[in-house]
C-alpha positions in Angstrom: 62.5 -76.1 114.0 65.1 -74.8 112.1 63.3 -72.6 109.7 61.3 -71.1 113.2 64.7 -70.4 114.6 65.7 -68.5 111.7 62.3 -66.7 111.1 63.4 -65.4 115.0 66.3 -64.4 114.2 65.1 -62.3 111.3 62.3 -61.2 113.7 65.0 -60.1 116.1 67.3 -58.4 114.0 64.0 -56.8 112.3 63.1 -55.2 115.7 66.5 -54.1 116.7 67.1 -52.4 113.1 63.3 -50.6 114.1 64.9 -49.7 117.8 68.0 -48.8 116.5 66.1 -46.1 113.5 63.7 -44.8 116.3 66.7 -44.0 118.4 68.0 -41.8 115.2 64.6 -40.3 114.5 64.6 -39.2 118.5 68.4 -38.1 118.5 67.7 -36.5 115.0 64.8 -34.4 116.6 66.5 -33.5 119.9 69.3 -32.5 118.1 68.3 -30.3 114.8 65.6 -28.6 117.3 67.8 -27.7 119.9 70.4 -26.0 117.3 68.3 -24.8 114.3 67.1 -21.4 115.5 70.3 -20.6 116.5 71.5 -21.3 112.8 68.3 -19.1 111.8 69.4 -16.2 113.7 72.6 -15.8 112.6 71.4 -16.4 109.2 68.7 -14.3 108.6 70.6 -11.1 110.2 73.2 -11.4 107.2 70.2 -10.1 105.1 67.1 -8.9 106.8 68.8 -5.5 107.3 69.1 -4.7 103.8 65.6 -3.7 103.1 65.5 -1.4 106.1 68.6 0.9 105.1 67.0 3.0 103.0 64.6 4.1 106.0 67.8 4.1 108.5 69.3 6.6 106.5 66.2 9.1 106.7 66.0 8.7 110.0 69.3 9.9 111.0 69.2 12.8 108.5 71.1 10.8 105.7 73.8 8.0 106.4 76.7 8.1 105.0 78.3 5.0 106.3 75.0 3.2 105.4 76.9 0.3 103.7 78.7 -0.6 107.2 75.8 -1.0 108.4 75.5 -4.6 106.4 79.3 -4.7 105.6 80.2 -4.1 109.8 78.0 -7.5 110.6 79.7 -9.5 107.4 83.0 -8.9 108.5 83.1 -9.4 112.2 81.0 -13.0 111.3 83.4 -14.2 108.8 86.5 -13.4 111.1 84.6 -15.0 114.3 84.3 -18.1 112.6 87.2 -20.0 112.5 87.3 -18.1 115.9 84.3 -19.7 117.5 85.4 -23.3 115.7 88.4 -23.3 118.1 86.8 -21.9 121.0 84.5 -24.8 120.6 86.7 -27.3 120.4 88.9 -26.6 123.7 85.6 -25.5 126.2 82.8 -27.1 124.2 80.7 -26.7 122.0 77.2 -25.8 123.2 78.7 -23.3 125.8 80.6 -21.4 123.5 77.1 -21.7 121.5 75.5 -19.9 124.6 78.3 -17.2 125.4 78.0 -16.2 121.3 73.8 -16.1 121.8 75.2 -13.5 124.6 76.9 -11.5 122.1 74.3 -11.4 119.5 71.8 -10.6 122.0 73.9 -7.4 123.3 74.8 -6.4 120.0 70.9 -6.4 118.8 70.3 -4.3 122.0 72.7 -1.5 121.0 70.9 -1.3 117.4 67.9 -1.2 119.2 68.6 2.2 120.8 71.5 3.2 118.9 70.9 7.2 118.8 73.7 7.7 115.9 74.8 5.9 113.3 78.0 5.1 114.7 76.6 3.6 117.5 74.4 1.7 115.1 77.0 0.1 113.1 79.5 -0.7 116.5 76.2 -2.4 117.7 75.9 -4.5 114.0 79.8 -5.8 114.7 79.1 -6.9 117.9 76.2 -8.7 116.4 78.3 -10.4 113.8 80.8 -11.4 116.4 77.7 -13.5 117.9 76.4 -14.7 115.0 79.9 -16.1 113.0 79.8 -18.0 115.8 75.8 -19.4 115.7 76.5 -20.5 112.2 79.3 -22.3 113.1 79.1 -24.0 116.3 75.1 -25.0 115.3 77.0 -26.9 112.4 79.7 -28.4 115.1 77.5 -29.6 117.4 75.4 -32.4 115.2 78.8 -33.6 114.5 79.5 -34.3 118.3 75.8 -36.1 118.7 75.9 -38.1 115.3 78.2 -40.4 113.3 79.9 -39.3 110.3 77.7 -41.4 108.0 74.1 -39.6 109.5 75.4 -36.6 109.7 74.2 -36.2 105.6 70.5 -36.5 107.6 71.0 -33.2 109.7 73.5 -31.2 107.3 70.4 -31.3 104.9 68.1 -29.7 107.4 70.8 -27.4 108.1 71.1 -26.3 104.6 67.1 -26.1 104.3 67.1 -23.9 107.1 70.2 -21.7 105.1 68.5 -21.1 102.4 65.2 -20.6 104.2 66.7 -17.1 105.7 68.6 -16.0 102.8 65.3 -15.4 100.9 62.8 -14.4 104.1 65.1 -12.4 105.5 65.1 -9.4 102.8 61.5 -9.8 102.7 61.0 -10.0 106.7 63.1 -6.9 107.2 60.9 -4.6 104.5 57.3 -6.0 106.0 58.8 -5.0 109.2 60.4 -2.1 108.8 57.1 -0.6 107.0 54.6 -1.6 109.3 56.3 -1.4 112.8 59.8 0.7 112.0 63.2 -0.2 111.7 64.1 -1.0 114.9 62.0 -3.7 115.1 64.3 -5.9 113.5 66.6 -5.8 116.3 64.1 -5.9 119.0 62.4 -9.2 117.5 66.0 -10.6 118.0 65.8 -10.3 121.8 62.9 -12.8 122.5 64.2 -15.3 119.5 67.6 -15.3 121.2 66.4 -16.3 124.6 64.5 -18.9 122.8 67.5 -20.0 120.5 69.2 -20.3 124.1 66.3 -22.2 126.0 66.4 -24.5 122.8 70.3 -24.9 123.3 69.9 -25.9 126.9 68.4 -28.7 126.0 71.9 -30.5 124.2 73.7 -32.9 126.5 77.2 -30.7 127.3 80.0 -32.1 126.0 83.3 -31.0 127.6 86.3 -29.8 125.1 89.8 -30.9 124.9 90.5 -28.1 127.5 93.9 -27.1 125.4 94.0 -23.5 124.1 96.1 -20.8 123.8 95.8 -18.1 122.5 97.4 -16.6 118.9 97.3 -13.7 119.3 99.3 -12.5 116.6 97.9 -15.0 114.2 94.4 -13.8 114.8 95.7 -10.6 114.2 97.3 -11.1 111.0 94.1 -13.1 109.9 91.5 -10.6 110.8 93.4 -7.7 108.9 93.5 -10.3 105.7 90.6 -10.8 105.6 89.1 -7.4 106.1 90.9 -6.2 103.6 89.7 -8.9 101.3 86.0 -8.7 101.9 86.2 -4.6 101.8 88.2 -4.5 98.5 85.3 -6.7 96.9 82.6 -4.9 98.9 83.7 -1.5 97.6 85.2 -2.5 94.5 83.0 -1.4 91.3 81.3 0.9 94.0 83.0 3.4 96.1 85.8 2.5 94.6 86.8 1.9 90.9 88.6 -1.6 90.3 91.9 0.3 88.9 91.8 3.0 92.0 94.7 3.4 94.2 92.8 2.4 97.2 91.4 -0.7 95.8 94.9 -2.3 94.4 96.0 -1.2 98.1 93.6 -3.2 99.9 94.0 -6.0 97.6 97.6 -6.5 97.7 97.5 -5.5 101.7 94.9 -8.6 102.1 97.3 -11.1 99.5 100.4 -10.4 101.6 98.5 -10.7 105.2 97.1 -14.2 103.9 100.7 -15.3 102.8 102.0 -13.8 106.2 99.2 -15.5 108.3 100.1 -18.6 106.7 104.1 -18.0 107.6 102.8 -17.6 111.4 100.5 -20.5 111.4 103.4 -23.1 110.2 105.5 -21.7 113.1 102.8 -21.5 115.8 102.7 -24.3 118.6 98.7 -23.8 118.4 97.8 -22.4 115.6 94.6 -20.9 115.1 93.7 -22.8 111.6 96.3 -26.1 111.6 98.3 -26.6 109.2 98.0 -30.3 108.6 94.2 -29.3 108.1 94.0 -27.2 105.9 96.7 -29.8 103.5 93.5 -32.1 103.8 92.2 -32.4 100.1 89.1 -33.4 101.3 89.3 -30.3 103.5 90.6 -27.4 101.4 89.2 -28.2 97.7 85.2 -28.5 99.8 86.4 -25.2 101.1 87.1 -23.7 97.9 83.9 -25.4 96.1 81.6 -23.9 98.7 83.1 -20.4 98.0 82.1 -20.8 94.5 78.7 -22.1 95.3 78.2 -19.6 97.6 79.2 -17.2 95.0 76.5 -18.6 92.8 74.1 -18.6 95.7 74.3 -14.7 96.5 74.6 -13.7 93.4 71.2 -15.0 92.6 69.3 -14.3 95.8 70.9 -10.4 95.4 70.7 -10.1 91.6 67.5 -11.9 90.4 65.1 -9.8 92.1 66.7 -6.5 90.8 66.5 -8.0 87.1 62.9 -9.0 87.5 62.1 -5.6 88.6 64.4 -4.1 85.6 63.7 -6.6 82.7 59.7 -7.2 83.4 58.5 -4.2 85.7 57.1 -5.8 88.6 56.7 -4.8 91.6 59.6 -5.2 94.3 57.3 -7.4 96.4 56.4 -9.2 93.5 60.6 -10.0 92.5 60.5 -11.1 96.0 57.7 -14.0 95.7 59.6 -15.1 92.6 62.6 -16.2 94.8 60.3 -19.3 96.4 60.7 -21.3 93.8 64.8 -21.2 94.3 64.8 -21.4 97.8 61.8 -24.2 98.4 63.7 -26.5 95.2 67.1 -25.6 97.6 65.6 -26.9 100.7 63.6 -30.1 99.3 66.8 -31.5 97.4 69.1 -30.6 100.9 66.7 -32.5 102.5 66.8 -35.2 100.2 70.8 -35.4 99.9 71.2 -36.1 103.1 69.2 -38.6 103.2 70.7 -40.0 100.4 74.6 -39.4 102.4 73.4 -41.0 105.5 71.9 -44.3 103.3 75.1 -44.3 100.7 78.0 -43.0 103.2 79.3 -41.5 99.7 78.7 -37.3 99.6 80.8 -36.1 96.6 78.7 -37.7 93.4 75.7 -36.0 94.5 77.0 -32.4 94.8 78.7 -33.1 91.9 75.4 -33.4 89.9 73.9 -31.0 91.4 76.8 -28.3 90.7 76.9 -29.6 86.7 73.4 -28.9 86.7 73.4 -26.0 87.7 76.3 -24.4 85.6 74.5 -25.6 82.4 71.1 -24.2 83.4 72.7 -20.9 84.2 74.2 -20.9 80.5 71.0 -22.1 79.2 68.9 -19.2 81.1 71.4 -16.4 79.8 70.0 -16.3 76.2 66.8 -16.6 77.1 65.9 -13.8 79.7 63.3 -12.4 77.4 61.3 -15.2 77.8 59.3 -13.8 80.4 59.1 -14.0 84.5 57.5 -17.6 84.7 59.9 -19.1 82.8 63.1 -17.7 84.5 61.0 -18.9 87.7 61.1 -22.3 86.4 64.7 -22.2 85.6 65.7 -21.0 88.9 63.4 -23.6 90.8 65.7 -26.0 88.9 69.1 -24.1 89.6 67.9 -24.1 93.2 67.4 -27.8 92.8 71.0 -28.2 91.9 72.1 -25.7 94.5 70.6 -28.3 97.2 72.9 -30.8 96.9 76.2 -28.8 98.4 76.1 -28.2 101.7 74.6 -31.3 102.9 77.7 -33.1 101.1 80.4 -30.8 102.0 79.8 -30.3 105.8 80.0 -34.3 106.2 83.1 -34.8 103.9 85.0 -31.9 105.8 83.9 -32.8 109.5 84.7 -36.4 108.5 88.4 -35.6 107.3 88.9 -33.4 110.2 88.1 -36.1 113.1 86.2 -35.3 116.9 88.8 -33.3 117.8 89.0 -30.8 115.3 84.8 -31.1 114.5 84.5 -26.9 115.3 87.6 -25.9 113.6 86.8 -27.7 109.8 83.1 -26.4 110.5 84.7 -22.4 110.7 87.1 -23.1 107.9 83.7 -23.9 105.8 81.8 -20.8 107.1 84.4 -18.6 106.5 84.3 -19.9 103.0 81.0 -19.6 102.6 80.7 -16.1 103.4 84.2 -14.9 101.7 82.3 -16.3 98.8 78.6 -14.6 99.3 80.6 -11.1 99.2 82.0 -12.7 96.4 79.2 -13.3 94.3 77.5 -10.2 95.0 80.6 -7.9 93.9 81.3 -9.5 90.7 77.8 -9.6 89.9 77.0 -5.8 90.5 80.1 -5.1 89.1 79.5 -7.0 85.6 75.6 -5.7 85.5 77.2 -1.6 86.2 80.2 -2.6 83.2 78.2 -3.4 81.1 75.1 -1.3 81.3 73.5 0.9 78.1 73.9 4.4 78.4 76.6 6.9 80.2 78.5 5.8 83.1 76.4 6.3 86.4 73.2 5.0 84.5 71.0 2.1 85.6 70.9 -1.1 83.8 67.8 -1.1 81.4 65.8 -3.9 79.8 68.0 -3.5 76.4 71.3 -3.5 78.8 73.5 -6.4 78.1 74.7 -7.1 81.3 72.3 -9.5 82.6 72.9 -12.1 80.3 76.5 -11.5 81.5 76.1 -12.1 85.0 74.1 -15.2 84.7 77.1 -16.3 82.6 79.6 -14.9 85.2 77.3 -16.9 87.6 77.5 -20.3 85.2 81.8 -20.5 85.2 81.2 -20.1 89.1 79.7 -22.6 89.4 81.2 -24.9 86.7 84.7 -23.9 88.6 82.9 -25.2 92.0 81.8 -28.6 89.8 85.2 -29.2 88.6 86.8 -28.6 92.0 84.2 -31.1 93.5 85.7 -33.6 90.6 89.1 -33.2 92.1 87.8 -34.3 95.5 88.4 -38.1 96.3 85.2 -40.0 96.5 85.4 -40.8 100.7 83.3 -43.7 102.4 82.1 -42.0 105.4 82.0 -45.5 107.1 85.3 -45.7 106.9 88.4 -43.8 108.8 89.8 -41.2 107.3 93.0 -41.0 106.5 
């Protein structure tokens, strides 16, 4: 009698363990499909335009300002999302998901039928407004719907789906831009936003705190920080030399806004980034290791095709294919880690690994560039592999230091990092390839120019400095409360 009591009781818990998972799988679904093409859009528009500028430019009778018209939608993204983060966590989070698909949708319509090129790149702001805040509220809103410890389960998918529109969106916006024109890629945007807000319907609302006000100087002060930031290392090496006037002005105009903003936040009854946040270990060093994978990340997605066209002569749809492996290694292993994060509760060991792996396969691929196109393939299927593990990890540790109430804020402090450190990447790359070139200044790099084997180094202390900052964070127990 005993041993049948027993045998029910396993029986029991057995079938409420299966109940309990299928309620995850279901939540899981409901959740990642109601978010993720939101996350898309905003991603994908960060690069799909970049193919298509070349073809802009002829069509207005040359564009001067053509770099805006990529550098307009960074900027007003990375400033919305910290933005967006608050906005989210005072009103909630799925409307202020809505009111930013409003935005992006308005801002695509103006590049639609933008008749100058001014009017073009206004339109791209008002795009990036909307879509700072799709990355960052998509990110915020698993956090309301799932525990700390599964949140590894839907950060991975949420990574997957990152790296999936780094890579197709270049390749999207070329196919596009040949075969239909360029403003197709901001008329596709209409119907995909209306579906990214019929899938966002579909979330349970979730009411805010209701507490905001606004600062107004503080946003102020941050937004001309960080302009100045991202435009001194977008047109550093580039418009402008790294020793011009103009560059050591926007530099030291975007150091002193930052220590200024940071003077206004400690003395602000609501600041706009707290504080006590951003003193979180936990909090700032995943911030400051995602800006140096992120680095890493860019870097490659923008430099790899340019020195497979350069180094091997293929064909620019050919470089293009050769990003798969990287991105389809990226999204297996983010799928993976946060499966592993939701099963362990314990985030930092795995990016860890993957971050050391990846800084010694980017010193190990630097010498040996001659080897052929195949065999950088391989090497960057394996860098992508290593690449996986961050997101996933550092989403859950910062949303799980920050608490419920500050889910949207910690979420924007990561996005902003993320793209500070994309702009990051993709200046110090093209600005060690252009030092270093063979030949008179002006030239471009050739197969016998050093600088390749430089960048990938560059690339490899990037991302050993993200591994050892990931070493510095405390190894959390996402079961537990944080402290």
């Amino acid at each position: 009698m005993r041993r049948s009591i027993q045998e029910q009781e396993k029986n029991d818990l057995r079938t409420n363990g299966d109940e309990a998972a299928a309620v995850l799988r279901s939540r899981f679904r409901a959740a990642f499909l109601s978010v993720a093409p939101a996350l898309f859009l905003g991603s994908v528009d960060q690069t799909i335009v970049a193919a298509a500028l070349p073809v802009i430019a002829r069509s207005f009778g040359g564009l001067a300002l053509a770099t805006w018209v990529v550098t307009g939608y960074l900027l007003a993204a990375t400033v919305a999302a910290p933005i967006y983060g608050r906005l989210g966590d005072a009103f909630g989070m799925r409307r202020m998901l809505l009111w930013s698909l409003v935005l992006f949708l308005t801002g695509s319509l103006i590049c639609a039928i933008a008749p100058s090129p001014i009017i073009l790149i206004f339109g791209r702001c008002i795009q990036g407004f909307g879509g700072g805040g799709l990355i960052t509220l998509a990110q915020a809103l698993i956090g309301e719907v799932v525990s700390p410890k599964e949140r590894g389960r839907f950060q991975g998918w949420f990574g997957a789906v990152f790296a999936l529109a780094s890579t197709i969106g270049p390749a999207a916006g070329g196919i596009m831009t040949e075969y239909i024109g360029w403003r197709s890629i901001y008329w596709i945007n209409l119907p995909l936003s209306v579906l990214a807000a019929a899938t966002a319907l579909r979330l349970q609302p979730m009411s805010g705190t209701g507490r905001y006000s606004t600062d107004s100087f503080g946003i102020l002060v941050f937004t001309a920080a960080t302009v100045s930031l991202l435009l001194s290392l977008t047109f550093g090496g580039h418009e402008l030399a790294w020793s011009s006037i103009g560059l050591i002005i926007l530099l030291i105009a975007s150091i002193l806004c930052f220590l200024l903003f940071c003077f206004v936040e400690h003395r602000s009854g609501d600041p706009l980034l707290p504080p006590h946040l951003m003193r979180k270990p936990v909090v700032w060093r995943s911030a400051l290791a995602v800006l140096f994978f992120a680095a890493v990340l860019f870097g490659l997605i923008v430099q790899l095709p340019f020195f497979l066209q350069v180094e091997f002569a293929i064909s620019t749809t050919a470089s293009g294919l050769l990003l798969i492996p990287l991105t389809v290694a990226q999204v297996i292993v983010s799928t993976a880690t946060g499966l592993r994060i939701s099963a362990t509760g314990k985030p930092r060991n795995s990016m860890l690994l993957g971050l050391t792996l990846v800084s010694l396969l980017l010193f190990l691929l630097a010498p040996t560039l001659q080897a052929g196109p195949f065999p950088v393939a391989l090497l960057t299927l394996l860098i992508g592999a290593g690449l996986g593990s961050t997101m996933p990890a550092a989403q859950t540790m910062v949303q799980w230091a920050a608490g419920s109430e500050e889910l949207g804020e910690a979420t924007g402090i990561l996005s902003f990092a993320r793209s500070v450190g994309g702009v990051l990447g993709t200046a110090v790359t093209s600005a060690v390839v252009l030092a270093t070139q063979s030949g008179h200044a002006g030239a471009s790099p050739s197969a016998n120019s050093p600088g390749f084997s430089w960048m990938f180094l560059v690339l490899g202390f990037l991302a050993m400095a993200a591994a050892l900052t990931t070493a510095t964070l405390p190894n959390v127990d996402l079961m537990s409360a944080p402290t």
